[in-house]
Every structure is written in structure tokens, then in C-alpha cells.
N, C-alpha and C positions, 0 to 999 in steps of 0.2 A: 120490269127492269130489262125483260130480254126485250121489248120493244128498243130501249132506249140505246142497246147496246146495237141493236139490226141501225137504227137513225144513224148513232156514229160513224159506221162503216159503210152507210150507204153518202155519206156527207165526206169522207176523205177521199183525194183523189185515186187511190186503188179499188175504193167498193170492196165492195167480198171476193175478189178474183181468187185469192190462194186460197186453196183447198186447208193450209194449214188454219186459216183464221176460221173457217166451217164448223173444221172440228172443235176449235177451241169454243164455239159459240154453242155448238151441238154438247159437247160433255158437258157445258157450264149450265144448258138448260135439263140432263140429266139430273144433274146433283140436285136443285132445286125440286125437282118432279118426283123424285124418289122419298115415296112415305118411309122407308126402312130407314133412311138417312135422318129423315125427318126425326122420328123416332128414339134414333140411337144420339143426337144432337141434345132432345130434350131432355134425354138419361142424364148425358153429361153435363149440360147448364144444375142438375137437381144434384148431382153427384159433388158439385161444387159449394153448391149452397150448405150441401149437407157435410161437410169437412168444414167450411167458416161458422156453421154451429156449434161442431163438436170441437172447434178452438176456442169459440168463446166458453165452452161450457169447463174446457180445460183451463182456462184463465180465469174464470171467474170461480171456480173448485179453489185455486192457487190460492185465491185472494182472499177466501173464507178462511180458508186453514190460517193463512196469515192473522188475522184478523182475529180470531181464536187464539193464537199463540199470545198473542200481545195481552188479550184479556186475561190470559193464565198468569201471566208472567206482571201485571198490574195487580193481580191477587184477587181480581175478579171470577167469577163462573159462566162459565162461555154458555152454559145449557138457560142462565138467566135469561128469560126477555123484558124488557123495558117498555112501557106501554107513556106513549104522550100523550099529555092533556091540554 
């Protein structure tokens, strides 16, 4: 990617003259190069996943309890299990 970003800038009529466009190509192949970033990145993608588990697991908790209720309240016993043949 940082090849393709050096092509662009060597393909517009300024080229890389401004010192400011250097740095901005120089920090953006920092950020890339750095394992620590790298690292704390993939914490976060797993930190994600791991919250969209613990809502499913909190909506699917909900749905039982529901699901339970209704069987009480039909005058069934929620602890039955029904076995199909």
C-alpha cells in the first residue's frame, strides 16, 4: 500500500515536494510497522466480538426465561423435556 501511495504522489503534478505530504506518508507507514499497534488493534477487533457474544447470550438468556414463562402459565413444567420421534 505505501508503494501505491509513493506512485500517486509521484504521478500528480507537485510529486512529493511538501515536506508536509512526507510526513503524512512517513507517520502512515509508522502506524502500519508498529507491532504494539498491531497488537492493541487485534485486542480490540476480539473485544468486539466478545461484547456481540455476551448480547447474544443476554438475548437468548431473555428468550428462555420467556419461553419458560409461557410454559408455566399453559400449566405445563418448564424442567419437562420432550424427546421427538
Amino acid at each position: 500500500m505505501l508503494w501505491r501511495l509513493r506512485k500517486e504522489n509521484q504521478k500528480s503534478p507537485g510529486g512529493m515536494n511538501s515536506v508536509r505530504e512526507h510526513r503524512r506518508l512517513f507517520d502512515w507507514s509508522d502506524r502500519t510497522m508498529n507491532t504494539d499497534g498491531i497488537y492493541k488493534r487485534e485486542v480490540q477487533e476480539m473485544q468486539k466480538m466478545v461484547h456481540g457474544l455476551q448480547m447474544r447470550v443476554k438475548d437468548l438468556a431473555y428468550t428462555i426465561h420467556n419461553l419458560e414463562h409461557k410454559v408455566k402459565v399453559l400449566g405445563g413444567d418448564p424442567n419437562q423435556y420432550e424427546m421427538e420421534f
